[in-house]
PLY file of the C-alpha trace (Angstrom):
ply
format ascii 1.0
element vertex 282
property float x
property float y
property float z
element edge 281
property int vertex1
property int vertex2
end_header
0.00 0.00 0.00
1.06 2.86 -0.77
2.20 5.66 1.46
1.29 8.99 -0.22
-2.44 10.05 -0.78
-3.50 12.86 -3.80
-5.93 14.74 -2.33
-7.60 14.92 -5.22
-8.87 11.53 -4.91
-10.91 12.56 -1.68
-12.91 14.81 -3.82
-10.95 17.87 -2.44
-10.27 19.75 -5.05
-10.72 23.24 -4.96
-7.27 25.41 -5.46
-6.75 27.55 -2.51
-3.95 29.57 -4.08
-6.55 30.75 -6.25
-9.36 31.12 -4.39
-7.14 33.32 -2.49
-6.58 35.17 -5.23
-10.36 36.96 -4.90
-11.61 40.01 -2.43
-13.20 37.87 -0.15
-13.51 41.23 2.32
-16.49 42.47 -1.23
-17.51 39.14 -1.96
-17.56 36.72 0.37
-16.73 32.98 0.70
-20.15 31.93 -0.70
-20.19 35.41 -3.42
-17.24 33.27 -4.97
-18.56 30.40 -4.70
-21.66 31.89 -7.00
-19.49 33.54 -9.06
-17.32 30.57 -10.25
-20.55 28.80 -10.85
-22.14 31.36 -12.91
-18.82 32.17 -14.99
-18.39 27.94 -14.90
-22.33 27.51 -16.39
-22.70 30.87 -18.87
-19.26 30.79 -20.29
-20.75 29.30 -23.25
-24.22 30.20 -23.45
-25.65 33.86 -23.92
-28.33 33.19 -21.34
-28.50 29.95 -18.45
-31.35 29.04 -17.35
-31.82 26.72 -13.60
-34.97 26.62 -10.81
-33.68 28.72 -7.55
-34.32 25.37 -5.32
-31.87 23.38 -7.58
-28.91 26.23 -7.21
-29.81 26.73 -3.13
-29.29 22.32 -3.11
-26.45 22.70 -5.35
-24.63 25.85 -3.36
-26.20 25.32 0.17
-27.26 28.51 -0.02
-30.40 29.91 2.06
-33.01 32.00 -0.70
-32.31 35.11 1.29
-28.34 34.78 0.67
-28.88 34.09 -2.85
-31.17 36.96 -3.11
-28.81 39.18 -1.32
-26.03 37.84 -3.70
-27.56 38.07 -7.22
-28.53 41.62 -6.00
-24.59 42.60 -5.28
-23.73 41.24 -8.69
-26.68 43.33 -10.66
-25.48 46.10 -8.69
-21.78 45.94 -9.84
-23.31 46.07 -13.21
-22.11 42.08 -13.97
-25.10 39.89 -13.91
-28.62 39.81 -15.31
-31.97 37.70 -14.05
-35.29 37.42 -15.26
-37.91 34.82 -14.84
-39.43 32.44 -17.32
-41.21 29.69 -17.48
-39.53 26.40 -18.33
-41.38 23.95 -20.98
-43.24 22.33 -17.95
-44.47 26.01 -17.13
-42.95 26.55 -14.08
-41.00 29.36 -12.93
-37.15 29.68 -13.58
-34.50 31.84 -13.37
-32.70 33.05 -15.97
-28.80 34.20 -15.61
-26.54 36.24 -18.19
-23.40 37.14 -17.10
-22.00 39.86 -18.56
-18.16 38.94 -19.66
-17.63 42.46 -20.70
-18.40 44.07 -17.72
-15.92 41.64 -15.49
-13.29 42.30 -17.34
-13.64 46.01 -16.75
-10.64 46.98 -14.23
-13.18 48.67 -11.73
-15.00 45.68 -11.66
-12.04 43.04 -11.40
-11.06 45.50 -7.82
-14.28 44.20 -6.69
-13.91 40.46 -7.44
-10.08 39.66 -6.81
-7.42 41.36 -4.78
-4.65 43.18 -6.19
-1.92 41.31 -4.52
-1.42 37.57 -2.67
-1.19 36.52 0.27
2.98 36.70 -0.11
2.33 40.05 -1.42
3.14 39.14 -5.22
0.83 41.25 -7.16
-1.71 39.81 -9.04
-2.31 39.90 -12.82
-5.81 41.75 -13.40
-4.78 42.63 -16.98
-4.05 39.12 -18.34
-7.62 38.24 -16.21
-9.16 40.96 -18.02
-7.85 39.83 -21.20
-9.56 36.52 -20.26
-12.56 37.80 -19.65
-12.71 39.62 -22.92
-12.36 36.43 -24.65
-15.09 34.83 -23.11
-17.23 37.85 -23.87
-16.51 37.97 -27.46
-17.62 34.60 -27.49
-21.32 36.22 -27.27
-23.42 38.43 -29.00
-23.06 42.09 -28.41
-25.52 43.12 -25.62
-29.12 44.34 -27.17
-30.11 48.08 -26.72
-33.23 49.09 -24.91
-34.26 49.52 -28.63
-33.80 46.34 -29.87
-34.89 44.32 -27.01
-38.45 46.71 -27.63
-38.43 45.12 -31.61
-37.48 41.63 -30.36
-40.58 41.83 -28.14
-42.65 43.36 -30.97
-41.34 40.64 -33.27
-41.76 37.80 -30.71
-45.74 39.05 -30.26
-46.35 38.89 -33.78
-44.58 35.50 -34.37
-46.52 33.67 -31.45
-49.50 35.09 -31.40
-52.78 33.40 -30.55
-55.43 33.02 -33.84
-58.75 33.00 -33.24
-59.51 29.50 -34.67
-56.96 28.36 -31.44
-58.81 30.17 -28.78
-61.81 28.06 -30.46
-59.46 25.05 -30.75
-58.94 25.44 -26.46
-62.56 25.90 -26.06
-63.04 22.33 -27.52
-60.50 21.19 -25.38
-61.62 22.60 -22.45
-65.38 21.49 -23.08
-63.97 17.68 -23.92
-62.08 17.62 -20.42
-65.33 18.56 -18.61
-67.65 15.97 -21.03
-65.16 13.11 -20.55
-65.20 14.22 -16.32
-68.53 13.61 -16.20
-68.66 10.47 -17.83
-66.19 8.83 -15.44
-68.56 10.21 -13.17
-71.54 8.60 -13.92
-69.38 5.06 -13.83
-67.80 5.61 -10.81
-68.93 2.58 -8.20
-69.52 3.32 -4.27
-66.96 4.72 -2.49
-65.03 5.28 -5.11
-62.80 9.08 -5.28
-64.75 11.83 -7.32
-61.92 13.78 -8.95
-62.80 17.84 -9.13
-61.59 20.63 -10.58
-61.84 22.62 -14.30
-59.47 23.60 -16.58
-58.59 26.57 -18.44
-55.88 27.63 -20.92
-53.55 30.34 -19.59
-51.80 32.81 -22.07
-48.57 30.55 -21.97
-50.45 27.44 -22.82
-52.76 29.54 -25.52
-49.40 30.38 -27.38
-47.77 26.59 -26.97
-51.01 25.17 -28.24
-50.55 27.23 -31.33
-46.89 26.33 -31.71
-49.10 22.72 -31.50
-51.25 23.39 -34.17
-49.06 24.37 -36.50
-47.16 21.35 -36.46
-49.77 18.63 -35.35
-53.42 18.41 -37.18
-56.42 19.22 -34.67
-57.91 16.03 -34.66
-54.70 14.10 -33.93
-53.95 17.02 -30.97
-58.05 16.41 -29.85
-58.07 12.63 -29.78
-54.80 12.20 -28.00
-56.34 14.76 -25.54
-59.39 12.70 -25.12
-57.07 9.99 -24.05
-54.82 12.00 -21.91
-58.20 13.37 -19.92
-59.93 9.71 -19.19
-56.15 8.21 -18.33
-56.03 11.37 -15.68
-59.45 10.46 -14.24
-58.79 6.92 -14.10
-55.57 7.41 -11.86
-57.91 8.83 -9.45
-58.52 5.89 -7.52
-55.52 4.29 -8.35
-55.11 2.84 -11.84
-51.78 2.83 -12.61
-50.33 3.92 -16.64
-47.34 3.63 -18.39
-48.66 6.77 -20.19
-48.99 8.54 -17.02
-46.70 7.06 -14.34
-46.97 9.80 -11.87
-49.37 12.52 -12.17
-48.11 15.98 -13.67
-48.34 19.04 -11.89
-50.13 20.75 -14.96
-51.80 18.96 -16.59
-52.45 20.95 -19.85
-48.52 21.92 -19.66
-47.70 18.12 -19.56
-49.92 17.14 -22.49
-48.24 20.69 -24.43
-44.47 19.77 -23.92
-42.19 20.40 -26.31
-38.86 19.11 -27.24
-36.83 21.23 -29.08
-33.98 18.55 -29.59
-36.07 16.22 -30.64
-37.23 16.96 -34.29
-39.26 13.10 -35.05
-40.72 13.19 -31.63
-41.31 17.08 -30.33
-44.22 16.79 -28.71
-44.35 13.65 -26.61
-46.97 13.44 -24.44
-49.21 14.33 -27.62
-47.90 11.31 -29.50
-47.91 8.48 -27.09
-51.58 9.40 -26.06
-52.72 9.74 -29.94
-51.52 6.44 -30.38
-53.20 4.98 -27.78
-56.54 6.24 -28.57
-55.88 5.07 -32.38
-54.99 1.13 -30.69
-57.56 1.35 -27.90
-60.49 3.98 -29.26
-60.75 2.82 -32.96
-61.94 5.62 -34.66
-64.97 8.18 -33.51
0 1
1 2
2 3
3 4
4 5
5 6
6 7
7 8
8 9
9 10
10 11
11 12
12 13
13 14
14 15
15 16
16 17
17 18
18 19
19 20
20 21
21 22
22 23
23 24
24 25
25 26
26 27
27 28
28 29
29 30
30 31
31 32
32 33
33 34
34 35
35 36
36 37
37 38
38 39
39 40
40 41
41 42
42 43
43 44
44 45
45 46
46 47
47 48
48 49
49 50
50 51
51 52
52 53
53 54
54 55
55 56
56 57
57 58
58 59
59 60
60 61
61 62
62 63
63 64
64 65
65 66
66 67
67 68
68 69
69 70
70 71
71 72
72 73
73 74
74 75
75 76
76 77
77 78
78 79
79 80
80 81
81 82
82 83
83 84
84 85
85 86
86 87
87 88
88 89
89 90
90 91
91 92
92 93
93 94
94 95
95 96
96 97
97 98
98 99
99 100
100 101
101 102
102 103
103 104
104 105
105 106
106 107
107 108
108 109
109 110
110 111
111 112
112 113
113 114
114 115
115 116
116 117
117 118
118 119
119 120
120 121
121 122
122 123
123 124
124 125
125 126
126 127
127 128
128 129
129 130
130 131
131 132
132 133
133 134
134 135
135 136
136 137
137 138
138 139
139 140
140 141
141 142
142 143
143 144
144 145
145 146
146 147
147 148
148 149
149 150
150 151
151 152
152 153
153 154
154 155
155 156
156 157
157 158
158 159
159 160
160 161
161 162
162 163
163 164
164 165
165 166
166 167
167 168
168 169
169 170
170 171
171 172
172 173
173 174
174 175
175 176
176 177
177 178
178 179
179 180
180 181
181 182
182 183
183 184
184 185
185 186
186 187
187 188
188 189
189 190
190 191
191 192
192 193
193 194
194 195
195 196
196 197
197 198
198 199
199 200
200 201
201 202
202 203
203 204
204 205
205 206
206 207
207 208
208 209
209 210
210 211
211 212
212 213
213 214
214 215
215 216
216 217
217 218
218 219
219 220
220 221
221 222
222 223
223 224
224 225
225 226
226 227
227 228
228 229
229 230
230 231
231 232
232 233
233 234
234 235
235 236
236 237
237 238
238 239
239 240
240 241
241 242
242 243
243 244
244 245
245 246
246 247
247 248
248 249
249 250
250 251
251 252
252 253
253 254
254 255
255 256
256 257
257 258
258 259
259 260
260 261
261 262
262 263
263 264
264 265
265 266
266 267
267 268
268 269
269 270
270 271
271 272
272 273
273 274
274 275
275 276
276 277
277 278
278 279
279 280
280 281
């Protein structure tokens, strides 16, 4: 056996020379820690998206230090959030960090110190020069100006027809019809389910993306499966289709998969062909 032991292979592997190397008195211990990460996840995307209780697991953060945190990096004029909703419709956070702006030398005085711990000085123009090639690795930042015509552009390009809004009527009007016939067969003591549905503007705009790629009839029967297979797990009828019950139902049966182009919407297909093998047709 061997008498010498890497340290590496304990999983302890973060460099303390460097880590020394930042202004722990401005940022913190856990302000690096959430920098590396963000530098480490949007060095090669424009924008990073991630849910707030996945980065507080990931970090051991608590929500108010992470708040307090993202706010001292907006502040120094570094990092950008906004919130969207992921393809499951639930709220996420999205990140940009601003590569440009770190490698300004104000902004480097805030993030790492200006000499060691030996008292060597450190290097902030070769980090600033490494900062500038990450940033010209993305687009230019958009102008109040341009973001205004993306929006414009982006409302035009998804907007909501008419014919759709009639389209989620149906939809809507099948879930309750189909309710009430599981209803009516429902034996003693068996669960009731409850509840409506109704399309909100983010699911009015995915079901067009829908029905511009899927034909209404394919998009209605497979929802006409989807809604009995929902009731039926109600008192305990387990599916393949629907192993554990989704926490929106309409944004579950809308998913799409962008990096999937024979199989982009999913839930849509699988319950489409179950209605054509188990529904013949109506």
């Amino acid at each position: 056996m061997s008498n010498t032991v890497k340290i590496s292979t304990l999983g302890i592997q973060i460099n303390f020379p460097t880590w020394q190397t930042f202004n722990l008195n401005n940022l913190t211990n856990d302000g690096v820690v959430l920098f590396q990460y963000l530098v480490f996840h949007c060095e090669n995307v424009v924008e990073w998206t991630h849910s707030d209780n996945d980065l507080l697991f990931e970090l051991g953060l608590k929500r108010t230090r992470l708040t307090t945190l993202r706010n001292k990096f907006k502040a120094m004029g570094i990092l950008e959030t906004r919130i969207i909703r992921n393809q499951y419709d639930n709220k996420i956070t999205a990140y940009r960090l601003d590569f440009a702006e770190v490698a300004k030398p104000e902004k480097l005085n805030l993030i790492y110190r200006n000499e060691d711990q030996k008292g060597q000085p450190i290097n902030l123009a070769e980090l600033s020069q490494a900062y500038k090639v990450l940033a010209s690795k993305h687009p230019k930042k958009a102008t109040k100006k341009d973001q205004s015509n993306a929006t414009i552009s982006e409302r035009q390009q998804v907007g909501v027809s008419s014919s759709t809004k009639n389209f989620a009527n149906v939809l809507e009007e099948l879930f309750t019809d189909r309710r009430k016939e599981y209803i009516k067969a429902l034996r003693s003591g068996q669960r009731t389910p409850v509840g409506q549905i109704r399309f909100s503007p983010t699911q009015l705009k995915n079901l067009e993306k829908a029905v511009r790629a899927l034909d209404q009839n394919y998009i209605r029967n497979g929802f006409l499966a989807y809604c009995d297979t929902l009731n039926e797990t109600y008192n305990g009828k387990y599916s393949e289709l629907l192993p554990n019950k989704p926490r929106n139902m309409l944004s579950y049966f809308l998913v799409f998969k962008s990096n999937s182009s024979e199989d982009s919407y999913p839930t849509i297909r699988s319950f489409s062909e179950y209605y054509t093998t188990n529904y013949g047709i109506e």
